[in-house]
Structure formats: structure tokens, C-alpha cells
C-alpha positions as CSV (number, residue, x, y, z in Angstrom):
1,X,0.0,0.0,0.0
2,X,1.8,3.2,-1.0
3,X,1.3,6.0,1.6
4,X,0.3,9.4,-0.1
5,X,3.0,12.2,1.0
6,X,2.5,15.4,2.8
7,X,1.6,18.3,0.7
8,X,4.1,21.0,1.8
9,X,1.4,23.5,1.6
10,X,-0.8,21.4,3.8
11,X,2.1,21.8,6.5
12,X,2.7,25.2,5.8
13,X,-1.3,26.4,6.4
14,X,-1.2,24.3,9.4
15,X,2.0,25.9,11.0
16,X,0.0,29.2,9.5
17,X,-3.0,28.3,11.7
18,X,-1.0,27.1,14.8
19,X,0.9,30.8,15.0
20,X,-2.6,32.6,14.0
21,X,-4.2,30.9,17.4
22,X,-0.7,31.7,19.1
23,X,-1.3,35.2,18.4
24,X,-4.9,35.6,19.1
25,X,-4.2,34.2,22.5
26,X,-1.2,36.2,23.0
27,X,-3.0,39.7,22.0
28,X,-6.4,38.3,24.4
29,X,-4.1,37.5,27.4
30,X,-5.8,34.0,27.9
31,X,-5.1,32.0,31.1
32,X,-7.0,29.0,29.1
33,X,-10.7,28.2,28.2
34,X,-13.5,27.5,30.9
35,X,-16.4,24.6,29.9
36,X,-19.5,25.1,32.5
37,X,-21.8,21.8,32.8
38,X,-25.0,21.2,35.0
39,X,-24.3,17.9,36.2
40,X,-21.1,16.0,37.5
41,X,-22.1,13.2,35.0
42,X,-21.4,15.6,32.4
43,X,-18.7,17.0,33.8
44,X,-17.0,13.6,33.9
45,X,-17.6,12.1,30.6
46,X,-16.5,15.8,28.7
47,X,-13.1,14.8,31.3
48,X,-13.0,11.6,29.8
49,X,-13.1,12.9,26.2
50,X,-10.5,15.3,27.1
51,X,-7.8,13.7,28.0
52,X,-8.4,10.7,25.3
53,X,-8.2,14.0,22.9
54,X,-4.5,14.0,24.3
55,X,-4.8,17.5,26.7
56,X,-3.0,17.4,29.8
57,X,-3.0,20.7,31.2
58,X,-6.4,20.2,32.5
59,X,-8.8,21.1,35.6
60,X,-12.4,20.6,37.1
61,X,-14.2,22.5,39.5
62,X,-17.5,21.0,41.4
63,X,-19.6,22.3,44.3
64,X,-18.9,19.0,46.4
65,X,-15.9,16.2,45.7
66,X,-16.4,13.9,42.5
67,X,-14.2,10.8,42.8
68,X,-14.3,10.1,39.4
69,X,-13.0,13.3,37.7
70,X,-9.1,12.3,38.9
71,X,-9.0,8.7,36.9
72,X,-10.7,10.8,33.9
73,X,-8.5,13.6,33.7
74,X,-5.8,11.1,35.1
75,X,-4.7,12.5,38.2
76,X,-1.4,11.0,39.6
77,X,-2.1,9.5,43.3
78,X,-1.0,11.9,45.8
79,X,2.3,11.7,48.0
80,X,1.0,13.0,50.8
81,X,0.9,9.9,52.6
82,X,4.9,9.5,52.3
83,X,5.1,13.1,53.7
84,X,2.7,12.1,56.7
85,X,4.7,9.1,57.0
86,X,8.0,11.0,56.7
87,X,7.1,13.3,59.6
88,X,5.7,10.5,61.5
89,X,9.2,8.7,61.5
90,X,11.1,11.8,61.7
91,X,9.2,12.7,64.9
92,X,9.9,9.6,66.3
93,X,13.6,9.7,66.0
94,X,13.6,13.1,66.8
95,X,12.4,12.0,70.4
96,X,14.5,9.3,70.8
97,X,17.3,11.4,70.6
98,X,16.2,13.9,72.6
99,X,15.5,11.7,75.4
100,X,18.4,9.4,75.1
101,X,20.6,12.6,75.5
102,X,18.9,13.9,78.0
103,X,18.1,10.8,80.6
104,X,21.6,8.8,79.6
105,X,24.1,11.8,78.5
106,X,23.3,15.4,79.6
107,X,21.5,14.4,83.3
108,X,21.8,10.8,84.1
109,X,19.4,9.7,87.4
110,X,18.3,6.7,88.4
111,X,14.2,6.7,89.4
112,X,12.7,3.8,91.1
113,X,15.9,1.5,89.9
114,X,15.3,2.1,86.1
115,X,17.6,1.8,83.9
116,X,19.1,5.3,82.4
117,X,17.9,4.2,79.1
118,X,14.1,3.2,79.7
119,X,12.2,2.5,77.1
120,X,8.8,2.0,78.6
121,X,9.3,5.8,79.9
122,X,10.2,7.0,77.0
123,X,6.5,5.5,75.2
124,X,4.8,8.8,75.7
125,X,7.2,12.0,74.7
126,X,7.9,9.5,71.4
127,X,4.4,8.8,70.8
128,X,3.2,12.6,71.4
129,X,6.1,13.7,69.0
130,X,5.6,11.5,66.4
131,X,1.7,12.6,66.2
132,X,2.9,16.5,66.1
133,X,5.8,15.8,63.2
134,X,2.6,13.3,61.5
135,X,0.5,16.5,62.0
136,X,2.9,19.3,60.8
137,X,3.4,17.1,57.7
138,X,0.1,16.4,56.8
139,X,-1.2,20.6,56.9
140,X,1.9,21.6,55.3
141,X,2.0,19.2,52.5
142,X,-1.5,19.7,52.2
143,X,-0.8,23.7,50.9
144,X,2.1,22.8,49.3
145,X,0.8,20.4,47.1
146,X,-2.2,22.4,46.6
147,X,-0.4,25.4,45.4
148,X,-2.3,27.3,48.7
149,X,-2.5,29.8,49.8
150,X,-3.6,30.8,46.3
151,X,-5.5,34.2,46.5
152,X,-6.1,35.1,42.9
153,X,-6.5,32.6,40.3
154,X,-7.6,33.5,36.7
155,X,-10.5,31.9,37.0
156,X,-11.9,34.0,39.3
157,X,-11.8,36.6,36.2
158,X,-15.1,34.3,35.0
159,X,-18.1,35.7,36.7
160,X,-20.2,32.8,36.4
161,X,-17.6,30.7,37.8
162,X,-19.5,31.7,41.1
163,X,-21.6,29.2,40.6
164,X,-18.7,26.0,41.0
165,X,-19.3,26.8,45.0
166,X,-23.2,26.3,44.8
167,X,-24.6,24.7,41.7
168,X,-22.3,24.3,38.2
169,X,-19.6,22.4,37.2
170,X,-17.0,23.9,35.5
171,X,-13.9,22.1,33.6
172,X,-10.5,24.2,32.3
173,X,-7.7,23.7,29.8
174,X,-4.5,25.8,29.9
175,X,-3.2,27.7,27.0
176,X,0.2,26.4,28.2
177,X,-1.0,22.8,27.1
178,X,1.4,21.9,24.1
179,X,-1.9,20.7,21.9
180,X,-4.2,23.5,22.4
181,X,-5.2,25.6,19.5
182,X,-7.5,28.6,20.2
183,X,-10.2,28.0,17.6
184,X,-10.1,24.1,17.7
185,X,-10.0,23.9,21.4
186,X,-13.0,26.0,21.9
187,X,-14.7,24.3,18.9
188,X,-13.8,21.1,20.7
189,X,-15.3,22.1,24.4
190,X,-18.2,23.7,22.4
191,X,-18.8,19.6,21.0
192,X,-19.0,18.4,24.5
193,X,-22.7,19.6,25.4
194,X,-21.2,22.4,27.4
195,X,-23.5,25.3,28.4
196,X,-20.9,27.9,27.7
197,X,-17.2,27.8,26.7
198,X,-15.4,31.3,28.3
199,X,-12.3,32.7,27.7
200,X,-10.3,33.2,31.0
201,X,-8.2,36.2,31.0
202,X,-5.1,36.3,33.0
């Protein structure tokens, strides 16, 4: 079967229409393009169709948690367990060491004929230690991950996007996504039995 070549000109007026959308959204000052839906179930399966259209930079934005929406726009699991865990066993070292130096190196006494090195003693500045380092790790991760505290985002440029804390449903992709296209893009969330498709200003 002989493959049919590549019209240079066919190239050419798509590079043409690739730098045409480049420019429009360079001269608008878009942030990316907002899809509102009324119900999660649509919310989900325009997610679905998104990322199997091969768009990464990608968000979603419901009233109330929707356990689907990460495996559709495929959201990576979350490390914040390994953090929690992290501060969990750094707090637990941390009083080890700090009791070890204090009861056997920097103020040795024997209590009750105990050993200066009791462990069964030790049980509760370890425990209470390890659930504070746990706790630090957990809150802190939390906004870092998160990108938070995050006062302004572009969104917030949308008026209706008032509505994603009460009753809409709202899905994003990011100009910085290496296959959007201004024009196809929007056609493309238009196809998806949105209500509206906005243009989010920076």
C-alpha cells in the first residue's frame, strides 16, 4: 500500500493556523478556556473525552468532591501519605534522641531502679512527638501540594464561575498545554454539550 506524501502546503497552512491561534491568544491575554456543565455526569464524561483527545493541562471544578474526575483527567495519586509518614518517622527519632541525651548523656538519674535508658518511659514524649511531626506534615503538605494559599487565580476573572461553590460544574484547559489551538480547542469544548465555553483572562 503506498502512503500518499505530505503536501508541503498542507504543512505550511497548518504551522500558518498554529501561529494565527498563538497570536490571538497572546494579543487576548488568555489563562485558558473554561467549559461550564449542569451535572457531574457531564462533567465527567466531557473529562473523559479530554484527556483521550491528548490535553494534559487540564482542571475541574465542582460544588462537592467527585471521585471520578481524577482517573478521567488522570490525576497522579497523591504523595501526601509518604510526607505524613516521613514526619511521622522523623518525629519519632527526633524524640528518641532527645530523650536518650537527656536521661543517659546530659543528666543521668536513676528513678525507682530504672535503667538510664528506659524505654517504657520514654513511650509517651515518642508517641506525642511523632503525632505532632505526622500532624505538621500532613497541613503543610497539604498547601504545598495544593499550590495554597492561592488568593487570585484567573478563574476568578469568570463571573459565572460563582456558581462552581453552589450549583455548576466547571472544567479548564490551559493555553500552556502543548496541543491547544485557540479555535479548535474552543470548537472542541463547544462539541462536548457544554452550556458555555469562556475565555479566562489572565
Amino acid at each position: 500500500m503506498v502512503k500518499r506524501a505530505t503536501h508541503p502546503c498542507q504543512i505550511g497552512c497548518q504551522q500558518a493556523r498554529l501561529i494565527a491561534s498563538q497570536v490571538k491568544v497572546m494579543e487576548k491575554n488568555i489563562y485558558g478556556l473554561l467549559a461550564e456543565f449542569d451535572t457531574p455526569s457531564q462533567l465527567v464524561d466531557a473529562a473523559h473525552k479530554i484527556r483521550e483527545a491528548g490535553y494534559t493541562k487540564t482542571d475541574a471544578f465542582s460544588p462537592f468532591p467527585i471521585h471520578e474526575i481524577d482517573e478521567a483527567l488522570g490525576v497522579k495519586r497523591t504523595i501526601l501519605p509518604f510526607l505524613v509518614l516521613g514526619g511521622g518517622v522523623t518525629g519519632l527519632l527526633s524524640a528518641l534522641a532527645l530523650v536518650t541525651y537527656v536521661h543517659v548523656i546530659d543528666y543521668p538519674i536513676i528513678v525507682g531502679g530504672r535503667p538510664f535508658f528506659s524505654l517504657p518511659s520514654f513511650i509517651p514524649p515518642t508517641f506525642e512527638l511523632t503525632i505532632l511531626f505526622a500532624s505538621f506534615a500532613a497541613v503543610f503538605g497539604m498547601l504545598l501540594l495544593n499550590g495554597l494559599p492561592q488568593p487570585y487565580h484567573p478563574v476568578f476573572n469568570v463571573p459565572r464561575f460563582a456558581l462552581a461553590t453552589r450549583e455548576k460544574f466547571f472544567l479548564l484547559i490551559e493555553t500552556s498545554d502543548s496541543k491547544f489551538n485557540y479555535d479548535e480547542t474552543k470548537s472542541f469544548m463547544q462539541s462536548l454539550n457544554a452550556q458555555e465555553v469562556f475565555d479566562v483572562d489572565e
